[in-house]
C-alpha positions as CSV (number, residue, x, y, z in Angstrom):
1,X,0.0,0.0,0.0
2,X,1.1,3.7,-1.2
3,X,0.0,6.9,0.7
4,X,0.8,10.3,0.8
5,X,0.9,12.7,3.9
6,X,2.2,15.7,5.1
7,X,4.7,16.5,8.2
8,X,5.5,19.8,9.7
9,X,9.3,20.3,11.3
10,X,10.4,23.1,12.7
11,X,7.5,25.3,11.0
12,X,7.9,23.7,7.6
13,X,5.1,21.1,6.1
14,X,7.4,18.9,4.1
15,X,5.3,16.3,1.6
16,X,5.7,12.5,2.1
17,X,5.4,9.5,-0.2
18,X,5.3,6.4,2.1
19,X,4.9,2.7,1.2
20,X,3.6,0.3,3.9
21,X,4.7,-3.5,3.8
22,X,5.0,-6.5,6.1
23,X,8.8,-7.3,7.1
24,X,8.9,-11.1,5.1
25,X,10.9,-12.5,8.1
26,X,9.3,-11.0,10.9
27,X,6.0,-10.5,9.4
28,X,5.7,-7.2,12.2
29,X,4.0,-3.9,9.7
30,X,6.7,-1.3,8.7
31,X,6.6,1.4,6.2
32,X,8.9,3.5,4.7
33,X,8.6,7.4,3.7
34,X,10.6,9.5,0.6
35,X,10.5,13.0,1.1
36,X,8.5,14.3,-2.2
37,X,8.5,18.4,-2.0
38,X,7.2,21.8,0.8
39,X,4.1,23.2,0.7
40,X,4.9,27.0,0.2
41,X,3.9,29.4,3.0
42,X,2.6,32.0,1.3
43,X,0.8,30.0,-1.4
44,X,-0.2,26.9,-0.1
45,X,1.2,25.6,-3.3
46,X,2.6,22.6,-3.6
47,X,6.4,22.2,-4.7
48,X,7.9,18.6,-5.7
49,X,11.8,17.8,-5.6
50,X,12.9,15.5,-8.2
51,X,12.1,12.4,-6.5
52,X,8.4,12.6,-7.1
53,X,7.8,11.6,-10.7
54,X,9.5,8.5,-10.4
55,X,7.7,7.5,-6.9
56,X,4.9,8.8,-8.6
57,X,5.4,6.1,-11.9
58,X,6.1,3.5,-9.4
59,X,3.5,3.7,-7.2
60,X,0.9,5.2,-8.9
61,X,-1.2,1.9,-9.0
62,X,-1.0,1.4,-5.7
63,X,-2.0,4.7,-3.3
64,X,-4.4,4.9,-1.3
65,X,-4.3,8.0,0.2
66,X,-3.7,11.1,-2.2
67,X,-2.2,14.3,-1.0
68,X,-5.4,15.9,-1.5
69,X,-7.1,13.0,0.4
70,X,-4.8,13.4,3.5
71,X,-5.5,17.5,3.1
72,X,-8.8,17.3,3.4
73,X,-9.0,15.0,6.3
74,X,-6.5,16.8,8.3
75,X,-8.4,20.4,7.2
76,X,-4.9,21.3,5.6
77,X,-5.1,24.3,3.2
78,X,-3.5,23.3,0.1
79,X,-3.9,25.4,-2.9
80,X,-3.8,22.7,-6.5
81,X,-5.1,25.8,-9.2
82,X,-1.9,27.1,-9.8
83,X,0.2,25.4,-12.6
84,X,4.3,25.7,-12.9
85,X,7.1,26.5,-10.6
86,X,6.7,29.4,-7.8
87,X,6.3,32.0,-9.7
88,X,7.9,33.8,-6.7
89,X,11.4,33.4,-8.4
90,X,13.0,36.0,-5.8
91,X,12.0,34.4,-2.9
92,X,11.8,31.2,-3.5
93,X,15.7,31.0,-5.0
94,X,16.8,31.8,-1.5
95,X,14.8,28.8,-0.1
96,X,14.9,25.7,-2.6
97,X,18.6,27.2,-4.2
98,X,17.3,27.6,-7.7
99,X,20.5,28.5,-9.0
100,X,21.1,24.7,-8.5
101,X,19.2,23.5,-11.8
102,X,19.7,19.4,-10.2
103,X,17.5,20.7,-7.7
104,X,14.6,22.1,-10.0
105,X,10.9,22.0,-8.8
106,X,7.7,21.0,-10.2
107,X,4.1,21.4,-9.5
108,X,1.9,18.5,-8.9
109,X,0.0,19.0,-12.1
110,X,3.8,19.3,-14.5
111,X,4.8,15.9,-12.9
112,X,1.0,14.1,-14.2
113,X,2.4,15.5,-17.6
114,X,5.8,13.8,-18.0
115,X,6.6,11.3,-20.4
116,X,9.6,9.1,-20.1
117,X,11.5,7.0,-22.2
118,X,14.7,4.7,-21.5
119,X,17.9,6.9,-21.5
120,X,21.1,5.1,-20.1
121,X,21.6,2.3,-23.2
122,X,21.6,5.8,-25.8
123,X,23.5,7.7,-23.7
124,X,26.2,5.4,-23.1
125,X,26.0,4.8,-27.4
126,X,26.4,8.6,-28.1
127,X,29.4,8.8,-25.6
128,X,30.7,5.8,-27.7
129,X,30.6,7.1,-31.1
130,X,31.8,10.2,-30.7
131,X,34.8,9.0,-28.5
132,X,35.6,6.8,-31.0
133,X,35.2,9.8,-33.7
134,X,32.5,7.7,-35.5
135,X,30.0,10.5,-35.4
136,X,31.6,13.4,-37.3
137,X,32.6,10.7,-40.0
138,X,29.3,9.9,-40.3
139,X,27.9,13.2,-40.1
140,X,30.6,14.3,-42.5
141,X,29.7,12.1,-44.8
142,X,25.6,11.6,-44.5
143,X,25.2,15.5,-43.8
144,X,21.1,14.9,-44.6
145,X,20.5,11.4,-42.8
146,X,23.2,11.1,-40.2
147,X,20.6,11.2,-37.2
148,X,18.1,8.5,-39.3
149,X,22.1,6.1,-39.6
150,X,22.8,6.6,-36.0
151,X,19.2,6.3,-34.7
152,X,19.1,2.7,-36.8
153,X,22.6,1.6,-35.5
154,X,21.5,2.1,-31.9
155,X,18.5,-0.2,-32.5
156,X,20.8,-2.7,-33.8
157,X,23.2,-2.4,-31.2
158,X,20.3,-2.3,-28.3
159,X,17.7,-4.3,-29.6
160,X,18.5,-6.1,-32.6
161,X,15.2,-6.9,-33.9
162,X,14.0,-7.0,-37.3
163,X,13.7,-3.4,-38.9
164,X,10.4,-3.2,-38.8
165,X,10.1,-2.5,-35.1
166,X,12.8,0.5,-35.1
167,X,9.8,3.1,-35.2
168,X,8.4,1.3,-32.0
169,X,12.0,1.5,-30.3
170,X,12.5,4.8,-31.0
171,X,9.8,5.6,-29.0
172,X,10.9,4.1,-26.1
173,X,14.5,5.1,-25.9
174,X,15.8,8.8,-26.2
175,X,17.8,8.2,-30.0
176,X,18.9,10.8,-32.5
177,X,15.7,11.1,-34.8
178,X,12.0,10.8,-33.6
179,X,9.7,7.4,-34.3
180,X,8.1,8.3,-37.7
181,X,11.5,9.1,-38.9
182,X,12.6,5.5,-38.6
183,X,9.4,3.7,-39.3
184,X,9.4,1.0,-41.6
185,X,8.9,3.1,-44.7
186,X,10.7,5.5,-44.2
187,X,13.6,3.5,-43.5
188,X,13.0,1.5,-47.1
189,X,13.6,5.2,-48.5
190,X,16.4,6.3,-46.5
191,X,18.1,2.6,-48.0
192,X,17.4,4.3,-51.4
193,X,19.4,7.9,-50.1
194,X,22.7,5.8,-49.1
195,X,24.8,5.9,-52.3
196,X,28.0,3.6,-52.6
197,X,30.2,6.9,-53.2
198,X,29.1,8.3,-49.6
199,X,29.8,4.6,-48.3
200,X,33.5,4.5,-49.7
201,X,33.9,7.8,-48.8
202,X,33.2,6.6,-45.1
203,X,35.5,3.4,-45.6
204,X,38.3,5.7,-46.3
205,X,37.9,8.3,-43.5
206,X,37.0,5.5,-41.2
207,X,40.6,3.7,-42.2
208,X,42.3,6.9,-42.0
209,X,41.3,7.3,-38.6
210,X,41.5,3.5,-36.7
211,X,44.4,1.4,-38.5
212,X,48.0,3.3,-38.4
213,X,50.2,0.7,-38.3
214,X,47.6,-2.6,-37.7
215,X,47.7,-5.8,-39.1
216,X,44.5,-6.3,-40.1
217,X,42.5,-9.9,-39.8
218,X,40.7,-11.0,-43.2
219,X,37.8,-12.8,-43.0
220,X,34.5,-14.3,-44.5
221,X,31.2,-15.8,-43.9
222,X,28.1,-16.7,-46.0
223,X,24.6,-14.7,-45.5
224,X,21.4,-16.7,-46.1
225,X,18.5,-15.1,-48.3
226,X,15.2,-16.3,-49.5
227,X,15.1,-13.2,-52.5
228,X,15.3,-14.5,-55.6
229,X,16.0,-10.7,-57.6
230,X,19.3,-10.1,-56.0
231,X,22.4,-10.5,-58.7
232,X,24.7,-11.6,-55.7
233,X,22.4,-14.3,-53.9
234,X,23.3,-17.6,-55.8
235,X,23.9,-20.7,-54.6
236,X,26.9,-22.2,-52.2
237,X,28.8,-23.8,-49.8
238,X,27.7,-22.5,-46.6
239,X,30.6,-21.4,-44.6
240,X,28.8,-22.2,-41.3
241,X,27.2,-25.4,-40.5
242,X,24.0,-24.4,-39.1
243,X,23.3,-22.4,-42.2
244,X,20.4,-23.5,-44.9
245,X,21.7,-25.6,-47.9
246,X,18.9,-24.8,-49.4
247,X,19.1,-21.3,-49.8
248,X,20.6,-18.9,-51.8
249,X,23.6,-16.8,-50.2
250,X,25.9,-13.8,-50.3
251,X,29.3,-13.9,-48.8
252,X,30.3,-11.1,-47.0
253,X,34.3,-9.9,-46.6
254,X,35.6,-7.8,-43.2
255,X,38.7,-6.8,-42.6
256,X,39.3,-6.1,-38.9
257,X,42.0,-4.2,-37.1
258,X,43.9,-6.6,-34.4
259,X,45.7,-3.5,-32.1
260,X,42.3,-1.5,-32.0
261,X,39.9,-4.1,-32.0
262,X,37.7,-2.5,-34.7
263,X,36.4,-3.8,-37.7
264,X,37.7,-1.7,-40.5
265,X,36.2,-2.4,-44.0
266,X,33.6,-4.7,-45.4
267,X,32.6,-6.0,-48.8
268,X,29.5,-8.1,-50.2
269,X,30.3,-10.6,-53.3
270,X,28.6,-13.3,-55.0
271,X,27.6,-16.5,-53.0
272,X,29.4,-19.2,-54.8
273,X,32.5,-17.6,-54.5
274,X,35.0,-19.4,-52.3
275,X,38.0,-17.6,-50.2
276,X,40.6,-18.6,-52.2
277,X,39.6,-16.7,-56.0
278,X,37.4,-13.9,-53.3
279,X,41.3,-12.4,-51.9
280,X,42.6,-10.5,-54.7
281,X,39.6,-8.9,-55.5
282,X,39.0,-7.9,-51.9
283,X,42.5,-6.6,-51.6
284,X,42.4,-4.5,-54.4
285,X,38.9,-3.0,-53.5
286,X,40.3,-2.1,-50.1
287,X,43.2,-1.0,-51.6
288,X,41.6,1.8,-53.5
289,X,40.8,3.4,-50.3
290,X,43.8,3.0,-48.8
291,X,46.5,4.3,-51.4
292,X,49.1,3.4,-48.9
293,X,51.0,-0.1,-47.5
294,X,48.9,-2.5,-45.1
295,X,49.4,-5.6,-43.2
296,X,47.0,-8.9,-43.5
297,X,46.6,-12.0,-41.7
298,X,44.6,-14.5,-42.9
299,X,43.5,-18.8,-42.4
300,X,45.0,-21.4,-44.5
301,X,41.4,-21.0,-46.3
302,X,43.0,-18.3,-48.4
303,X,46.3,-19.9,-48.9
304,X,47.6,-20.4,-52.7
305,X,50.7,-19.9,-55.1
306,X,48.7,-17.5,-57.1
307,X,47.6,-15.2,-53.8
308,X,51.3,-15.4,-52.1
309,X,52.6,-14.3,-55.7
310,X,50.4,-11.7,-55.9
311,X,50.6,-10.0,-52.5
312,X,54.5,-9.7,-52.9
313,X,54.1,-8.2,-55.9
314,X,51.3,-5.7,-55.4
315,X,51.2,-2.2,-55.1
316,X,50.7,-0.7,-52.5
317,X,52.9,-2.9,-50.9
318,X,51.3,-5.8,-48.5
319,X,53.0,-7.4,-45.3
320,X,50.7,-10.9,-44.6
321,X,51.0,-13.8,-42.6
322,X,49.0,-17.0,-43.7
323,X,48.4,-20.1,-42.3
324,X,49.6,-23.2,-44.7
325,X,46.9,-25.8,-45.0
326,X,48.0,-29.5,-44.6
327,X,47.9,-31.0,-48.3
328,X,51.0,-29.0,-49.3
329,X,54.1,-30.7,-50.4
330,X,56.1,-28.1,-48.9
331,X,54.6,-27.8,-45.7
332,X,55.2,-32.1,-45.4
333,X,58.9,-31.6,-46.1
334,X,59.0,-28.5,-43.5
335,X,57.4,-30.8,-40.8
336,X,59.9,-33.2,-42.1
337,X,62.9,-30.9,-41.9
338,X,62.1,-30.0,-38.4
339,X,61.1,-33.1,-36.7
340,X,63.7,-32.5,-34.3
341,X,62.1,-29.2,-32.5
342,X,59.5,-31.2,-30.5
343,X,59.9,-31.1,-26.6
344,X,63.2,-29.6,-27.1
345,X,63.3,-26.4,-24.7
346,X,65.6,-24.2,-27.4
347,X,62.7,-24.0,-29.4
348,X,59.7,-23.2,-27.1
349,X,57.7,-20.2,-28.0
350,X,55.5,-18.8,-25.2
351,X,52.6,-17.9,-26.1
352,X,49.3,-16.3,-23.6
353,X,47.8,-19.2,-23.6
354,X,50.0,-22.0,-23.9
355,X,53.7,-23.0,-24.3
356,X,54.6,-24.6,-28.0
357,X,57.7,-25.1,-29.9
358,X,58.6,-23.4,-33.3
359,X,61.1,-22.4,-35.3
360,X,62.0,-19.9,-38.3
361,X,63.4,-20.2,-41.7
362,X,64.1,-18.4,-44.8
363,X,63.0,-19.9,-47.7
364,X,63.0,-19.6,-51.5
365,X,59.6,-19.0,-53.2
366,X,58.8,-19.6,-56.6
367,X,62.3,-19.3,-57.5
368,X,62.1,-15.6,-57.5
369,X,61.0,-14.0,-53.6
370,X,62.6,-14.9,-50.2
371,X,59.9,-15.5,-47.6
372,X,60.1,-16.9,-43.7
373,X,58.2,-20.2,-42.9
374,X,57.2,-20.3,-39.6
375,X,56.7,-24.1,-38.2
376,X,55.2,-25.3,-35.2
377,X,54.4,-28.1,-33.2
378,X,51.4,-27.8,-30.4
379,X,52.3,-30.8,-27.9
380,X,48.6,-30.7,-26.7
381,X,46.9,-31.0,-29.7
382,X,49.4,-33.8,-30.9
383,X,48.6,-35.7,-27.7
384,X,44.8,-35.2,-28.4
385,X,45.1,-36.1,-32.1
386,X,47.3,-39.1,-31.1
387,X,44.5,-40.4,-28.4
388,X,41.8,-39.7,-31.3
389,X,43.6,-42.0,-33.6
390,X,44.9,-44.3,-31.5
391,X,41.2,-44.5,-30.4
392,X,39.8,-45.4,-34.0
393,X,42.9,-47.8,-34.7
394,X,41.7,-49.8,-31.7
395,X,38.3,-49.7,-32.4
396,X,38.8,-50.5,-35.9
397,X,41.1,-53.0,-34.3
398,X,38.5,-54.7,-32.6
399,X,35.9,-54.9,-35.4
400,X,37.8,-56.2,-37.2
401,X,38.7,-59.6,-35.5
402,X,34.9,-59.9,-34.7
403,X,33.9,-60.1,-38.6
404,X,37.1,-59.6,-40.5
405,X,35.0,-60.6,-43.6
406,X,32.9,-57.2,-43.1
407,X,35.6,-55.0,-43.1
408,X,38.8,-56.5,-45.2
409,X,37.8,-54.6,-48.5
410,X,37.1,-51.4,-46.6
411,X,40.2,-48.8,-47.5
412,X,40.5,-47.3,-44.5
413,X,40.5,-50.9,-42.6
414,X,42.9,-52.0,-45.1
415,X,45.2,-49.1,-44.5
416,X,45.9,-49.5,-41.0
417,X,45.3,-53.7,-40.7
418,X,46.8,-56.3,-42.8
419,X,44.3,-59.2,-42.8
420,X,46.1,-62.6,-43.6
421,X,43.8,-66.1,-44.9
422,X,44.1,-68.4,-42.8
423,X,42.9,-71.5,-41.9
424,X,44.0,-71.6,-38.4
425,X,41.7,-69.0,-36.7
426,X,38.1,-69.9,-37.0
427,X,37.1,-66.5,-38.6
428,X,39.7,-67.1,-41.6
429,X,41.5,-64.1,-40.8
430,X,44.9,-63.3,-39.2
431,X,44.3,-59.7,-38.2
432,X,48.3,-57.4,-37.4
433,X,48.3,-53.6,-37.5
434,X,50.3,-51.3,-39.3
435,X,52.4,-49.6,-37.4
436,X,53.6,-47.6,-40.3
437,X,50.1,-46.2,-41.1
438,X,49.7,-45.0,-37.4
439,X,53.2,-43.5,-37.5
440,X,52.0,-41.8,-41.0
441,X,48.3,-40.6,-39.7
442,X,50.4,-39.1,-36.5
443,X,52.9,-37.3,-38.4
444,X,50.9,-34.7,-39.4
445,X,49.5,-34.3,-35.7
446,X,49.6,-30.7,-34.0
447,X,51.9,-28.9,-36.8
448,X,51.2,-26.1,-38.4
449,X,53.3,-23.6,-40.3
450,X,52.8,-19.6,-41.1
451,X,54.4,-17.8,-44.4
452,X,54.9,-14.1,-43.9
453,X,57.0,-11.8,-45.9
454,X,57.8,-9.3,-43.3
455,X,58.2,-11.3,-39.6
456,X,61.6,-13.1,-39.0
457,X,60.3,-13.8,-35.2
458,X,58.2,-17.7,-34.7
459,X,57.0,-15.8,-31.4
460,X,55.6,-12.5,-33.0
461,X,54.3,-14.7,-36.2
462,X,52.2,-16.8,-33.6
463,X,51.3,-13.9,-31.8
464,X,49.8,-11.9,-34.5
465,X,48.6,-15.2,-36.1
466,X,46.2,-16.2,-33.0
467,X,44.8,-12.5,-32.6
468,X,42.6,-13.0,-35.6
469,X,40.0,-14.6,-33.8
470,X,38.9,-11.1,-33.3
471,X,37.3,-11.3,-36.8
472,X,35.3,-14.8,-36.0
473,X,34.1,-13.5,-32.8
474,X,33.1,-9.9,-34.9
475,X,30.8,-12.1,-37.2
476,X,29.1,-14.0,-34.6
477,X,28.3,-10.3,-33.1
478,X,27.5,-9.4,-36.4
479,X,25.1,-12.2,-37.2
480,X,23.7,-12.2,-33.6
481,X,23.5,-9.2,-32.3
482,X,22.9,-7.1,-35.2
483,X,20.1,-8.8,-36.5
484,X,22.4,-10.2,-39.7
485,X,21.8,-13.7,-40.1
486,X,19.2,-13.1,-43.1
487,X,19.0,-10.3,-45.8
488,X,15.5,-9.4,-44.9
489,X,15.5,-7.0,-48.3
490,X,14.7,-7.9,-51.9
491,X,17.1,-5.4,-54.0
492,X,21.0,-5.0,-54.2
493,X,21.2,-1.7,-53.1
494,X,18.9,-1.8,-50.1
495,X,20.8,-5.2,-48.8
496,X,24.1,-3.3,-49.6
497,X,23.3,-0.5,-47.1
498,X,21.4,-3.1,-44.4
499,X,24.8,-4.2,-44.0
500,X,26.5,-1.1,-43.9
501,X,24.5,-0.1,-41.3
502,X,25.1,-3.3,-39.9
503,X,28.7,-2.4,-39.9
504,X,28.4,0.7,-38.3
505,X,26.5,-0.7,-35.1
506,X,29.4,-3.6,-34.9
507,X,31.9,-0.7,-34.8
508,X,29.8,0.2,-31.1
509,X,29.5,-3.4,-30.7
510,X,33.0,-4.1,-30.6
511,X,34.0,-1.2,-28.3
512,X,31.6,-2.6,-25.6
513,X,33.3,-5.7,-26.1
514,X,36.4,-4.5,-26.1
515,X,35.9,-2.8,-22.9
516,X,34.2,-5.3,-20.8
517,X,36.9,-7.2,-21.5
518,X,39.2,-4.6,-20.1
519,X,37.3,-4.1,-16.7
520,X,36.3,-8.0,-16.4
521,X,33.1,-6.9,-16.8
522,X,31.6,-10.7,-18.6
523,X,32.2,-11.9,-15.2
524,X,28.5,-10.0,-14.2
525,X,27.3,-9.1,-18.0
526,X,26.8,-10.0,-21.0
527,X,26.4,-7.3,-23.8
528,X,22.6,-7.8,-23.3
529,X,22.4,-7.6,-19.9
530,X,24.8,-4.8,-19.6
531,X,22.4,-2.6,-21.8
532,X,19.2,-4.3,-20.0
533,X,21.0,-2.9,-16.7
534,X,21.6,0.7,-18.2
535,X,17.4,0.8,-19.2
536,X,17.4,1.5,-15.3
537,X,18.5,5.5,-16.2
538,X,15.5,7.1,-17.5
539,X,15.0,10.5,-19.1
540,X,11.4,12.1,-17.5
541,X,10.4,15.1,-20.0
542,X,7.9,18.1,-19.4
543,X,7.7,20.9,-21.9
544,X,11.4,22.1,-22.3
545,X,12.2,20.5,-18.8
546,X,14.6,16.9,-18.8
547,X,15.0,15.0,-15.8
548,X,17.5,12.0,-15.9
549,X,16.7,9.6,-12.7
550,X,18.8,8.9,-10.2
551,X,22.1,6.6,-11.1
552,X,22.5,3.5,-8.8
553,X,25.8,1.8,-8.2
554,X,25.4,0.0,-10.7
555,X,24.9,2.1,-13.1
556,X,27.8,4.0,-12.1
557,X,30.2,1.4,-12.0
558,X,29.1,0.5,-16.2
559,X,30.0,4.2,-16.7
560,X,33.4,4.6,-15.2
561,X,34.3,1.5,-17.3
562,X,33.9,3.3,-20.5
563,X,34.9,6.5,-19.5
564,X,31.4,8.0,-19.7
565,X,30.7,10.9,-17.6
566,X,27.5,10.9,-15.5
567,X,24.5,12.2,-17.0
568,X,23.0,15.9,-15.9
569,X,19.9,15.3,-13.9
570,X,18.6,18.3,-15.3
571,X,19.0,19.0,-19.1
């Protein structure tokens, strides 16, 4: 139960909001009491602190007793006409400190009038993108629909629903541009406003500003979509698993910066497309915006003579390191070559994570380039892979002598066990295994090798190699998070800027990332709930009057981890 009273100290009449409950433990009544506002001496006017709209929004429901109830009872003059402030600005200031603008007071019948929407998620967004100086590049370069852009990325970032909802969002969170301006339809038009000049133009301002001196991580995944009118959408190889075979796709390239932790640049190109023929072309489209040297790493998935030959010979000049995938001759007679590193302490390389052994070599490419091959051995995953196989060889193993007739044309039987006739044994079989074939299927186990035309160093290669998970954990934020997963347009250029959009609110995404890994912050949040926490700081608004609500620890804590400075309470 809610009720409202007044209580006079010291020749003041100071309003009360009070809540009575039953303590759960001791079941004995108690009630607690907020102090709400004065009545005025002169005026009998009422005057609310800022603490009354939000008892008032939380309580509402369940009072009781209303202040003009508990006046009437009591035969307490209380004058409710009067609308605003004290008009009495002179007299007043001297009493409630006016010049204090936190400490601003309303009249009961302003509070009935305020609206409020959710502020903290927005406000810690804005702080975000213009730290980051994402917002005068996009202002800059979308002079007429920054505030639609910005409004859109929020709602991807925040709620990452399907676009159609963005109007409905927008009226519940403070963001740059009002609900109609984002409604569905208008946001088909503003799709048909983005032009790919104003997006490159952003790609290169947006390079300028984040990589420097970054090696940058190369990456690609596939993007389902039922339309059947886009040029791009054909039909592929999936790149992840749980994706539909049975519809068409689009790939989608990103190059992300490993220092900064930002994604960089993205590309859309045709479905069937593997990673292999998609590098040059990516390379030299990003390298149109660039004009100047860069550095890549990529996975083995990109690896061929033809892309090696080409990035040492391009202009502007790149620096790469790229995995080697196992079916290379040169990679077996590398392992070969260095059999001798494994468990030897001269060549352990300490990694964050682990302790391996590596070593570096200069070597001939192509007959024409020098380049360093970097080979390792990871001792864990060669004692995992060598408990794998030993595993199937038994099992095989034991198959095998139960029905040796069900399995002795199999290959992969035959490979590792040599089945002998014989009358002897009553299943006509003689079953040995092949040593050699396990010693083959193990010599492969846990080795892996990097090329790189620039670092001499197994250490740094490894380091630098293993950062570019950043890009694999940017698409599952990008598919997840910013509602990505499907095209949800029909037409080339609206899907083109969906994404680009898309790309903008995993530039916020990966900031908040970034930083709650910083400050440990995934030990108490998730993304989600970290945003779902910040909902708590609402913005109250009355005419030309803001009021932000009152910041709990919480709350506080979240800001000081990205730097954000506490929000007015009056703006």
């Amino acid at each position: 139960m809610a009720f409202m009273y007044i209580s006079k100290i010291r020749n003041k009449e100071y309003i009360y909001g009070g809540i009575a409950f039953r303590d759960p433990v001791s079941h004995a009544p108690k009630r607690h009491a907020t102090c709400l506002g004065v009545i005025d001496e002169d005026t009998r006017k009422p005057i609310f602190n800022d603490k009354y709209p939000f008892w008032i929004e939380k309580y509402q429901n369940e009072i009781d007793v209303s202040l003009e109830d508990y006046a009437s009872s009591r035969n307490i003059i209380i004058n409710f006409d009067d609308k605003g402030p004290v008009s009495n600005q002179d007299t007043e200031s001297k009493k409630y400190n006016y010049s204090d603008t936190t400490s601003k007071l309303f009249s009961i019948d302003d509070v009935t009038e305020f609206t409020s929407k959710f502020y903290g998620p927005s406000y810690l967004l804005n702080h975000i993108v213009k730290k980051v100086g994402l917002f005068d590049i996009i202002e800059e370069c979308f002079p007429k629909i920054y505030k639609q852009i910005l409004t859109i990325a929020q709602y991807y970032t925040i709620d990452p629903d399907p676009l159609t909802y963005c109007g409905f969002f927008s009226e519940e969170y403070e963001t740059y541009s009002e609900s109609s301006e984002v409604a569905s339809q208008r946001i088909s038009e503003l799709f048909k406003k983005i032009t790919e000049s104003q997006r490159l133009l952003f790609y290169q301002k947006w390079s300028e500003l984040v990589t420097e001196n970054d090696y940058l991580a190369l990456d690609t995944t596939s993007i389902c979509t039922y339309s059947v009118s886009m040029d791009k959408a054909v039909f592929g190889k999936p790149k992840q698993s749980n994706d539909n075979k049975r519809l068409k796709q689009i790939n989608l390239c990103l190059l992300f910066g490993e220092n900064s932790g930002l994604p960089v640049y993205s590309c859309t190109y045709h479905g069937s497309i593997n990673d292999v023929s998609l590098l040059v072309g990516a390379i030299q489209r990003y390298a149109l915006l660039k004009y100047t040297d860069f550095k890549l790493v990529l996975d083995r998935g990109f690896y061929s003579k033809n892309n090696i030959n080409y990035m040492i010979n391009s202009s502007p000049k790149i620096k790469f390191i790229v995995g080697m995938p196992a079916t290379t001759n040169l990679k077996n007679k590398l392992i070969m070559d260095h059999q001798n590193i494994s468990f030897d302490v001269n060549h352990t390389v300490n990694t964050p994570t682990e302790i391996i052994y590596g070593i570096s070599k200069r070597i001939r490419w192509d007959n024409s380039k020098y380049l360093y091959a970097h080979t390792f051995i990871d001792p864990e995953k060669f004692i995992d892979t060598h408990n794998c196989i030993l595993q199937d060889f038994m099992k095989m193993y034991a198959q095998a002598t139960e029905d040796p007739k069900k399995y002795f044309n199999d290959e992969d039987y035959s490979y590792f066990l040599k089945f002998t006739p014989s009358k002897k044994v009553r299943s006509g079989y003689i079953i040995t295994k092949n040593q050699q074939a396990f010693e083959s299927a193990l010599s492969r186990a846990g080795w892996f090798i990097l090329l790189s035309n620039e670092i001499k160093n197994p250490e740094e290669a490894i380091k630098i190699y293993r950062k570019r998970d950043v890009v694999e954990k940017a698409y599952e934020i990008f598919k997840n998070r910013t509602d990505q997963a499907r095209t949800r347009v029909h037409n080339e250029l609206s899907y083109e800027n969906k994404y680009f959009i898309g790309f903008l609110s995993l530039i916020i995404t990966s900031v908040i990332h970034q930083t709650m890994l910083e400050h440990n912050l995934y030990k108490k949040y998730c993304i989600k709930s970290l945003l779902k926490e910040l909902d708590g700081i609402k913005l109250f608004s009355y005419n030309e009057y803001k009021i932000v609500s009152v910041l709990t620890a919480k709350h506080k804590q979240i800001l000081d981890a990205f730097g954000c400075p506490y929000p007015n309470k009056l703006l």
